[in-house]
C-alpha positions, 0 to 999 in steps of 0.5 A: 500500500502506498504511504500515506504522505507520499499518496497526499504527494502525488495528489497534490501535483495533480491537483496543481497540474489539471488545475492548471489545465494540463491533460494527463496522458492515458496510459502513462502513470506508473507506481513502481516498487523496488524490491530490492531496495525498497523505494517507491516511484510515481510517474506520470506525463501531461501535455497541453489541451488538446495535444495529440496522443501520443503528445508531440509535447509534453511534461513527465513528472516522477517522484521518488520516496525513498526507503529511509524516508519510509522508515522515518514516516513508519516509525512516526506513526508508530510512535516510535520517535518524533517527526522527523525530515523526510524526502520526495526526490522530484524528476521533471523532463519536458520533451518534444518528440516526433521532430522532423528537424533538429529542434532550435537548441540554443534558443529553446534553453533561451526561453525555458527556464534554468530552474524553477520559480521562487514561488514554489517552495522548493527548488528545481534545477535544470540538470541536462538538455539532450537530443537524440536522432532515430532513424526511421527505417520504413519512412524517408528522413529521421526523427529527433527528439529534444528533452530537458531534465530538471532535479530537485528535493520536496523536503517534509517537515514532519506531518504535513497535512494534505492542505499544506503539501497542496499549498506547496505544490500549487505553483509547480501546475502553472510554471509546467504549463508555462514551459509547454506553452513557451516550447510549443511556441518555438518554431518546431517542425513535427512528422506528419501524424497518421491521420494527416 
């Protein structure tokens, strides 16, 4: 069973994520468990309304609540010793996928932010920007993909209540939204879906 507080977690990036209109894609949440070490991942992708499925852009969101946390939560609820600080590792990767061209690199790290705003209460940092290139064996030309990787820590001050891991979350819905309207404004050209 997922931990209490790391459930109150990824319920509250949802909550900020479609309240800021952000679509969930279908098919793309995963709960993992390590089995040998223990720890727990929640992830998760979204793209704008109205975005193709599968997304030409789009965000992926993963958290990770690692087994010490747990031992900490555990022993809290037990009783067995104080509230203590425990951790949510947070994984953002903004993507644009399916380019038929090489995306404008220099420009896309131009325009989308080095790391998260100050209004959340946490920091992410941009830790990587890749591209990659696939052939396309049954087709003419290549496909290249673009992502940017952002890192960072969501610290627990003991039990938090559910309204205060929505409260800090609340601003990480907006500021993704922000980066995909920013990157889906940049002149990218995309393979021509199956439909088209």
């Amino acid at each position: 069973m997922i931990e209490n507080v790391f459930l109150d977690v990824i319920n509250a990036a949802q909550k900020s994520l479609e309240t800021s209109m952000l679509e969930q894609l279908p098919n793309e949440q995963h709960v993992m468990l390590d089995l040998f070490i223990g720890d727990m991942r929640f992830e998760s992708s979204y793209a704008l309304p109205g975005e193709l499925n599968p997304a030409n852009v789009r965000v992926d969101v993963d958290f990770d609540w690692p087994v010490w946390s747990q031992s900490v939560y555990r022993s809290w609820q037990l009783g067995e010793s104080d509230p203590d600080l425990m951790e949510v590792g947070i994984e953002i990767t903004i993507r644009a996928v399916c380019l038929s061209e090489p995306a404008p690199i220099k420009d896309i790290v131009t325009i989308l932010d080095q790391s998260s705003p100050t209004t959340l209460a946490f920091a992410l940092e941009r830790s990587s920007v890749s591209t990659s290139e696939n052939i396309l064996i049954d087709g003419d030309g290549n496909e290249f993909e673009l992502e940017l990787a952002y890192d960072g820590t969501l610290v627990i001050e003991g039990p938090m209540m559910k309204s205060e891991l929505e409260e800090v979350l609340a601003p990480l819905g907006p500021w993704l939204a922000s980066m995909l309207v920013r990157l889906t404004d940049q002149p990218l050209k995309f393979l021509p879906t199956p439909l088209e």
